[in-house]
C-alpha positions as semicolon CSV with decimal commas, in nm:
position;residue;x (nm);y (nm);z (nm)
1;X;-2,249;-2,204;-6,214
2;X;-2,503;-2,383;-6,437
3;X;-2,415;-2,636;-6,647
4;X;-2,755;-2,793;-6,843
5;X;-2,621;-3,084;-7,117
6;X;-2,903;-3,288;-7,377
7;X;-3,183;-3,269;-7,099
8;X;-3,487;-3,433;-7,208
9;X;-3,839;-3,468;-7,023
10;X;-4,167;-3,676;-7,156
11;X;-4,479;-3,660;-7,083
12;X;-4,695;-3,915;-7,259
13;X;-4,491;-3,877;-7,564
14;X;-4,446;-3,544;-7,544
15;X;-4,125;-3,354;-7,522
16;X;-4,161;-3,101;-7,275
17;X;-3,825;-3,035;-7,254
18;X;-3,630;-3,139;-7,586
19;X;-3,231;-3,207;-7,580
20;X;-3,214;-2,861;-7,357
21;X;-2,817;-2,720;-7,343
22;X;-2,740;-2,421;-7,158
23;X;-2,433;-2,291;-6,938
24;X;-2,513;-1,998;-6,734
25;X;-2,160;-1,847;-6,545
26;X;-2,114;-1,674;-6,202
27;X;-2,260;-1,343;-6,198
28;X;-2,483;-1,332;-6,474
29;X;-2,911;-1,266;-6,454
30;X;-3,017;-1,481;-6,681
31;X;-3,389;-1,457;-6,832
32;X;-3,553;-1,747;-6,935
33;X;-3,882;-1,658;-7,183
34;X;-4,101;-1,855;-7,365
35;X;-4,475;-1,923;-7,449
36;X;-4,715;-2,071;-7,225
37;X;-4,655;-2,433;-7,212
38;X;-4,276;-2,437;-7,404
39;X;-4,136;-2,590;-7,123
40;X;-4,020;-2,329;-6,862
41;X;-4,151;-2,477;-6,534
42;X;-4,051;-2,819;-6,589
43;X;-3,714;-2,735;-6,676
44;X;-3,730;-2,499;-6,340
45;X;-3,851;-2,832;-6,157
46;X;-3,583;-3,050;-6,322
47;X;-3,318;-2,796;-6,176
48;X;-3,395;-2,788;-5,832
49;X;-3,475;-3,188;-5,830
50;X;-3,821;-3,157;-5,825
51;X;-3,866;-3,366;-6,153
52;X;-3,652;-3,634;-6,269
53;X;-3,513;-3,625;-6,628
54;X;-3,559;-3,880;-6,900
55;X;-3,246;-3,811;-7,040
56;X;-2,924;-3,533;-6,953
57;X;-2,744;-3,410;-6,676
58;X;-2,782;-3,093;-6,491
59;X;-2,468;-2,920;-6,257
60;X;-2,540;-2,634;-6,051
61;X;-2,187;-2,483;-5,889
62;X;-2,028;-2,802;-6,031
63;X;-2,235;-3,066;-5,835
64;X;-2,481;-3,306;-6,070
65;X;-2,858;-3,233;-5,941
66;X;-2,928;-3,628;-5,977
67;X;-2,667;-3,812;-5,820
68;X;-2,576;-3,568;-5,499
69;X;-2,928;-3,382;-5,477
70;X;-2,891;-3,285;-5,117
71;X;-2,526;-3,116;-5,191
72;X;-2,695;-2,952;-5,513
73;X;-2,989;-2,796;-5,363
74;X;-2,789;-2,669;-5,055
75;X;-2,588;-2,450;-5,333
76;X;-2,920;-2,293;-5,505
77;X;-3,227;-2,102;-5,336
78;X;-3,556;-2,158;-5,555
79;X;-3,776;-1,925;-5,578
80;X;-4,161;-2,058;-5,684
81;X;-4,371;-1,843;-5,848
82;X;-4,673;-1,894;-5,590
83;X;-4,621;-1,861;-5,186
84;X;-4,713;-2,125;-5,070
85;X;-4,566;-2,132;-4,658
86;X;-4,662;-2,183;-4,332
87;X;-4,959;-1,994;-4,189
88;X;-4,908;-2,063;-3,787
89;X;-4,530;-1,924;-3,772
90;X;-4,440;-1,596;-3,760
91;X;-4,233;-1,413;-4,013
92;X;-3,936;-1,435;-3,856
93;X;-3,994;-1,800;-3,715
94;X;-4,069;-1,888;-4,047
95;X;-3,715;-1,744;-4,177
96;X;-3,526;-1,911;-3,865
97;X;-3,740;-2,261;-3,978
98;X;-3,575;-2,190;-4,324
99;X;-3,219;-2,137;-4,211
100;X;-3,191;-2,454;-3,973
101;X;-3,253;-2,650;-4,262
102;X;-2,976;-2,507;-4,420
103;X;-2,751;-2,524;-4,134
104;X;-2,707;-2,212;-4,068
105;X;-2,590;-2,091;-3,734
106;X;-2,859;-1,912;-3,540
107;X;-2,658;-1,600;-3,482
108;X;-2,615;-1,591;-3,835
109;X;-2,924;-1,629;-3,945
110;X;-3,068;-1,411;-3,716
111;X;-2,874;-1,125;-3,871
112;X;-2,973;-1,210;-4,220
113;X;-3,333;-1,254;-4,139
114;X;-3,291;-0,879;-3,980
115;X;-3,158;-0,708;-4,259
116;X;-3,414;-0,886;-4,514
117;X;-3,704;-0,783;-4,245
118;X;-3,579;-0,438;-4,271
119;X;-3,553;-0,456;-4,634
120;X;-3,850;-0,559;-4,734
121;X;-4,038;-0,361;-4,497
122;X;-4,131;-0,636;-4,296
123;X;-3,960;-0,598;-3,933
124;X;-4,305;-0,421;-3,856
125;X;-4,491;-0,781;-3,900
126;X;-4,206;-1,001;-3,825
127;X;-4,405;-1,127;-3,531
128;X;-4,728;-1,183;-3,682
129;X;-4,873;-1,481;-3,780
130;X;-4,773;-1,535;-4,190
131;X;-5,221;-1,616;-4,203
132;X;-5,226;-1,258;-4,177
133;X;-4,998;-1,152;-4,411
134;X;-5,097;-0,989;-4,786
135;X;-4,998;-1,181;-5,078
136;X;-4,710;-0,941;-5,134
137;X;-4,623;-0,986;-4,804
138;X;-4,560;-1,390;-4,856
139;X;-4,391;-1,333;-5,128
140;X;-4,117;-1,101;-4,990
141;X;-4,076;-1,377;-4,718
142;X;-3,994;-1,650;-4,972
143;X;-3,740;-1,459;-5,169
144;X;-3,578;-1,387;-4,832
145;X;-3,623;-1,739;-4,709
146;X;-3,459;-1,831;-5,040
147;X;-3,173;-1,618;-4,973
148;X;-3,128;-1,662;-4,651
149;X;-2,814;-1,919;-4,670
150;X;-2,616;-1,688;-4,889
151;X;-2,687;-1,927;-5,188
152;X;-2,423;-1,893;-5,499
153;X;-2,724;-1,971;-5,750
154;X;-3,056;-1,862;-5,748
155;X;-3,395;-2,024;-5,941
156;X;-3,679;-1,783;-5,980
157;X;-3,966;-1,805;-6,139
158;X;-4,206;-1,506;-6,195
159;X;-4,060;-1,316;-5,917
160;X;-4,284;-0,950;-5,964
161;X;-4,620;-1,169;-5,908
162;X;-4,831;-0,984;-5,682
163;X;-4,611;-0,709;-5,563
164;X;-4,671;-0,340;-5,560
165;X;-4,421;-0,103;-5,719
166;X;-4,241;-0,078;-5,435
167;X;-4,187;-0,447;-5,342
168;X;-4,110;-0,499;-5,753
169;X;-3,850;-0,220;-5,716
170;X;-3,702;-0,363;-5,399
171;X;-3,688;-0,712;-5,534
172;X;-3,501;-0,588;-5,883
173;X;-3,284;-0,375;-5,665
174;X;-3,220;-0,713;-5,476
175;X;-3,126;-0,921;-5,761
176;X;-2,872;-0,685;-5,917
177;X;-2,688;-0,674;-5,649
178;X;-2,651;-1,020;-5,584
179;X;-2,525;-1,076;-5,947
180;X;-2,290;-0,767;-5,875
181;X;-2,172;-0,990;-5,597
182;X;-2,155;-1,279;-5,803
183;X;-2,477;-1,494;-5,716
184;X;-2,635;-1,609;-6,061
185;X;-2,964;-1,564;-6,085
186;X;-3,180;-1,785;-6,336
187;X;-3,516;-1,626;-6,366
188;X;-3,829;-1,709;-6,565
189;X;-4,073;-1,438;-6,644
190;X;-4,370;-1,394;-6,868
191;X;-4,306;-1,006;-6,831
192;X;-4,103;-0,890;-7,128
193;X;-4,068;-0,578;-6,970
194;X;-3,854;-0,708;-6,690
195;X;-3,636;-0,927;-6,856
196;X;-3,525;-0,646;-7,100
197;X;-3,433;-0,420;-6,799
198;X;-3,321;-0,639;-6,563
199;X;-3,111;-0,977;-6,791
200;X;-2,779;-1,008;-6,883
201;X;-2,844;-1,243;-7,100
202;X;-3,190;-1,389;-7,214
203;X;-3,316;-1,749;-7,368
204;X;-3,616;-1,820;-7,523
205;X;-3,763;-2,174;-7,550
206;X;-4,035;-2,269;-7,747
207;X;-4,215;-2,625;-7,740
208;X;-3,935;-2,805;-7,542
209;X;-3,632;-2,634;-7,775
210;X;-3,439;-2,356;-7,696
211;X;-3,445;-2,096;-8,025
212;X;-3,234;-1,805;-7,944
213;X;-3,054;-1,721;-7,656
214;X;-2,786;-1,424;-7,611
215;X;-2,818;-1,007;-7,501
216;X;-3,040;-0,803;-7,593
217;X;-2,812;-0,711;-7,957
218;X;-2,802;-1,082;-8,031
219;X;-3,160;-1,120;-8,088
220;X;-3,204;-0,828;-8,244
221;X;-2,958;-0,964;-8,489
222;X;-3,106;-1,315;-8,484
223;X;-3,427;-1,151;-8,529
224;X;-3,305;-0,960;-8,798
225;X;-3,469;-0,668;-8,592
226;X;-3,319;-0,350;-8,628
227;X;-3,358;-0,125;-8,272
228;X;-3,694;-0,317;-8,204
229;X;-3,746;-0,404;-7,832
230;X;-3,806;-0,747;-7,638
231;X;-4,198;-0,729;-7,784
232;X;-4,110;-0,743;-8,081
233;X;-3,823;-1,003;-8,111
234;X;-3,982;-1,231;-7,890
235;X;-4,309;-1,230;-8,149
236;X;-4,083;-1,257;-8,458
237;X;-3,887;-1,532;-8,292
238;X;-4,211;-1,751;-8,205
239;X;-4,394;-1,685;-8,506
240;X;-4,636;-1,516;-8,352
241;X;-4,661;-1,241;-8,616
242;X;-4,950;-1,161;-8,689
243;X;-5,130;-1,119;-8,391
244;X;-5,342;-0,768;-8,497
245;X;-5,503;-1,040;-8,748
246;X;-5,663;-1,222;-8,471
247;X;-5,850;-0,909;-8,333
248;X;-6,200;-0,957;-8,362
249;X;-6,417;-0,741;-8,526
250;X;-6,511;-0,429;-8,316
């Protein structure tokens, strides 16, 4: 469902995203780690078109993101990891905005927006204005504006942000069933937490390069990391090691 082949994106010389290959098939929640600035939000705004690429291709349900954009991004729902929306519509005119540009048919729509409402705990505020709404609040609206045209593949990036452990339950709840139903989910997280519990599958990129990617056994073994968790294979995997040497001195 995600095809990623020799993607490359500069920035003044520098590499942000360095001969990238990944395929990603139907089905699968796939977590997408790395350190601050290795390259995970550019290569989440080179999938859903919002970049251009210097260099490499990238298909998403078979269509190339460059040369048929509009066909691409109708196939995907993105995620971002701030909610940013529109403050004078309500909830719900906010999800029925959404769906029209997708082209969805009212009566459909109408029933999706319902059962996300309900979902989320929102059909109590659906007619309030979105100014009013808590940050949670938003960002239960975009993940079901973002889902609201049944997409097949879904880009997410730091999903959790700002919810309470309700909303964070609700939202993993969410996700696994959609990969149960066969949506593919590619989701970037700083939480290493998450990604064990919730990935299929997990890929770790570090200054442009991706250095490991499998389950949860195949790092450990590409780690050479015996029963350790996430933490720990992540920080071996970096090289960041030796991090109890950088305390100061208390």
């Amino acid at each position: 469902m995600i095809k990623i082949i020799g993607l490359v994106k500069v920035y003044d010389n520098t590499r942000a995203v360095d001969q990238l290959d990944l395929e990603i098939p139907a089905g699968q929640l796939f977590g997408f780690l790395g350190p601050n600035g290795a390259g995970k939000t550019t290569t989440i705004k080179l999938m859903t078109g919002l970049l251009k690429p210097n260099e490499g291709s990238i298909e998403v349900d078979g269509i190339d993101v460059q040369s048929n954009p509009k066909k691409a991004k109708a196939r995907m729902g993105y995620i971002p990891d701030r909610p940013f929306i529109y403050e004078k519509l309500t909830g719900a005119e906010y999800l029925q905005f959404i769906a029209d540009l997708y082209g969805v048919d009212q009566a459909s729509a109408k029933a999706r927006a319902d059962k996300f409402l309900e979902f989320f705990d929102l059909d109590s505020s659906a007619h309030q204005l979105i100014g009013g709404y808590s940050h949670g609040m938003r960002q239960k609206l975009i993940i079901s504006g973002a889902l609201i045209h049944s997409p097949p593949v879904v880009i997410v990036d730091e999903p959790l942000i700002g919810l309470d452990p309700k909303g964070a339950k609700q939202v993993k709840r969410l996700f696994l069933e959609l990969c149960n139903k066969g949506t593919t989910i590619f989701m970037s997280t700083h939480s290493l937490a998450i990604a064990e519990d919730m990935c299929d599958r997990i890929g770790i990129i570090q200054k442009g390069k991706m250095i490991a990617d499998g389950s949860m056994e195949q790092l450990r073994e590409r780690a050479s990391h015996d029963g350790g968790g996430l933490e720990e294979i992540f920080l071996k995997l970096t090289g960041d090691t030796s991090l109890e040497d950088l305390l100061p001195d208390l």
